[in-house]
N, C-alpha and C positions, 0 to 999 in steps of 0.2 A: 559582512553586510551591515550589521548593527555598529560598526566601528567606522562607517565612511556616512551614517546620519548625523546630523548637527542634534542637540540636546534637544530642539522644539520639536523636531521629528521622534528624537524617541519619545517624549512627554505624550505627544497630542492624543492617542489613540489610550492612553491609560487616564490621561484629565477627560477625555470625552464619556470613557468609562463610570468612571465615578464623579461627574457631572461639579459642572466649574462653579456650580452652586456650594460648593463642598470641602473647596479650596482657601483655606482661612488666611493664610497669610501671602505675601505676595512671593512669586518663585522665580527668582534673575537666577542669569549663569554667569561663570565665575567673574565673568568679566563689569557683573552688577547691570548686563541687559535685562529689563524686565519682560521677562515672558508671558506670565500668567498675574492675572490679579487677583488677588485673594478678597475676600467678601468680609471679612470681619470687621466689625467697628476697632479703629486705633486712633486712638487720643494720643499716643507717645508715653501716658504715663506707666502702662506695664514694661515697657525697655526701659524707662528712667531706674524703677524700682529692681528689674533685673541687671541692670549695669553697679549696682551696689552690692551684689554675691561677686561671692572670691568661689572661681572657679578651681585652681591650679590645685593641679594631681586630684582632684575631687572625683569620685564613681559620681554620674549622673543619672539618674531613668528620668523620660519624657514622656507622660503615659500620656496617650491620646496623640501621638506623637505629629498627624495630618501628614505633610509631604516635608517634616522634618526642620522647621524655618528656628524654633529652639533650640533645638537637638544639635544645628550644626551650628548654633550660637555657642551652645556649653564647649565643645569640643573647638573650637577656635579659639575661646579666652584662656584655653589651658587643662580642660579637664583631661584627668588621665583615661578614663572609660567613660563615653556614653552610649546607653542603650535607648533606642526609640521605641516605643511599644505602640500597636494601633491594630484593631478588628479588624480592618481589611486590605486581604491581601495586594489587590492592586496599588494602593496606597504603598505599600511598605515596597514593591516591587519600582515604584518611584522615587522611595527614596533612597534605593542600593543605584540606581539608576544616579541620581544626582550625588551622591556620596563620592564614586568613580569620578564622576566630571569634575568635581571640586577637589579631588586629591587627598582625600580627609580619610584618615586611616584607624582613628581614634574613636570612629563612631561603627554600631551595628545596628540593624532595625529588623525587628521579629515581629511576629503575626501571633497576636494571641490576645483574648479577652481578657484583660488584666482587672475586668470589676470583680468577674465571678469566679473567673479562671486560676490558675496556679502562677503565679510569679515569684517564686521560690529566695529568688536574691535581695539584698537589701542595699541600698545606696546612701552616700554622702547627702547627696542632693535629690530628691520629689520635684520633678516639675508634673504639673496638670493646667494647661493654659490654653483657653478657647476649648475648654472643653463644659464645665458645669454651668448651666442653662436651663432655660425652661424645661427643655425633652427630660434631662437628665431629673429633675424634679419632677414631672407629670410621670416618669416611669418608674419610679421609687429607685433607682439608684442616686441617688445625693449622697445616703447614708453609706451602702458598699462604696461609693468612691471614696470618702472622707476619713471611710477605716481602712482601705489600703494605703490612701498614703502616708496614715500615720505608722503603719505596719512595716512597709519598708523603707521609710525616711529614718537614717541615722542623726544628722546632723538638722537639716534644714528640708522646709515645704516650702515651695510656692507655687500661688494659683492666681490665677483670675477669676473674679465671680463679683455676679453684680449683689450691693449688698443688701437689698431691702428689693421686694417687687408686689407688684401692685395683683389681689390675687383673682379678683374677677376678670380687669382687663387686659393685664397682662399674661398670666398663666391661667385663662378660663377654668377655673378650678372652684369648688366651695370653700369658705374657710373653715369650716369643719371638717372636710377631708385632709387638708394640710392640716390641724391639730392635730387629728387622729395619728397622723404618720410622721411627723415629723415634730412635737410638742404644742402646747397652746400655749405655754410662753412667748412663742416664736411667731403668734399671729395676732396682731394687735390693730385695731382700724381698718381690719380686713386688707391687711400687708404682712408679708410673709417676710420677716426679720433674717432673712438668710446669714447673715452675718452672725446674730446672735445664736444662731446654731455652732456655726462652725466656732467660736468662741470656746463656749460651752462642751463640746467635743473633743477642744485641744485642751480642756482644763489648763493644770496648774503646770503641766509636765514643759509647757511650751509657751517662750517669748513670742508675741503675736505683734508684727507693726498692720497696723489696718490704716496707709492712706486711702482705702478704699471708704471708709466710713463718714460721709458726711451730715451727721448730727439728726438722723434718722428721716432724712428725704430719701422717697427715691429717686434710685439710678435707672438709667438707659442705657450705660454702656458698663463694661466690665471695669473691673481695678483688682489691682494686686494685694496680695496678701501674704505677707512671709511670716511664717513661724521658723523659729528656732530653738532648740532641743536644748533645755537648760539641764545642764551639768547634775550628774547626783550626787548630791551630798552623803556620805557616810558618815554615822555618827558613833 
């Protein structure tokens, strides 16, 4: 039965599921028809700054993985393993779903909270992209996310995240609950210096390119951030 539906029939009752509001990137099949449109702001410049990682033979994880739009990025340019990781299960049942239709053999997508939960393995490559945000911020996860990926990234991170936000009207918050929880460094003019956290967090151990950073304006939309894991010196 499920082998004589076209891809949008299987999709539709699982996107209906977890509501198209939800969908961040846009989802064609193999033949690059667009199905579904995804809701995320894209400038192009988090693909410019992702088409500069060298994927080949690299282990991948894409935590927060959505309906896989990275995931099947890393595993096309060459990576030897990628895993998707994402909370929910319908999600992840879309993307074994799309995995199959695309022929891709190189990737797997599991169901598990990977902020709090157990993700035992470690990787070449950290992606977390379209994932840290306002929520992510008002719920106090910024900080567990920022320590898993430094946890299980061997080589290289990268993320998206907007780098500076404005903190009454954009993340209706006080500026003193943000000091409280995340430093008072990090809040200046009653703007939440997002970037100078994550800085500050990857200390000295990690090469950071931040074209995200423009000269402490805020942002509206996300930009990338690659750290890479600088060699240890033995002395």
């Amino acid at each position: 039965m499920i082998e004589n539906m076209t891809l949008q029939q299987q999709l539709e009752p699982i996107i209906r599921k977890v509501g198209p509001e939800n969908i961040w990137r846009p989802i064609h099949d193999r033949n690059d028809h667009l199905l579904f449109e995804g809701v995320g702001h894209y400038t192009g410049t988090i693909q410019k700054a992702l088409n500069t990682l060298n994927f080949s033979r690299k282990s991948v994880v894409d935590l927060g993985c959505n309906f896989g739009f990275y995931s099947f990025y890393a595993a096309q340019k060459g990576a030897a393993r990628v895993v998707g990781i994402d909370s929910d299960p319908d999600v992840i049942r879309g993307c074994r779903i799309l995995a199959r239709h695309y022929r891709i053999t190189n990737v797997e997508f599991r169901v598990a909270d990977f902020i709090f939960g157990d993700v035992p393995d470690t990787y070449d490559i950290a992606l977390m992209v379209d994932f840290i945000g306002k929520n992510v911020i008002r719920k106090e996860k910024l900080l567990p996310c920022l320590s898993r990926l430094m946890k299980i990234a061997r080589q290289c991170i990268f993320m998206s995240i907007i780098p500076e936000y404005d903190i009454h009207r954009v993340l209706k918050l006080a500026p003193d609950w943000v000091a409280a929880r995340y430093g008072a460094p990090f809040v200046q003019n009653e703007r939440f210096r997002l970037i100078g956290l994550v800085q500050s967090l990857l200390g000295e151990s990690w090469e950071i390119s931040i074209p995200c950073d423009k000269g402490g304006r805020p942002q509206v939309t996300k930009h990338p951030l690659t750290a890479v894991k600088k060699p240890l010196i033995l002395l």
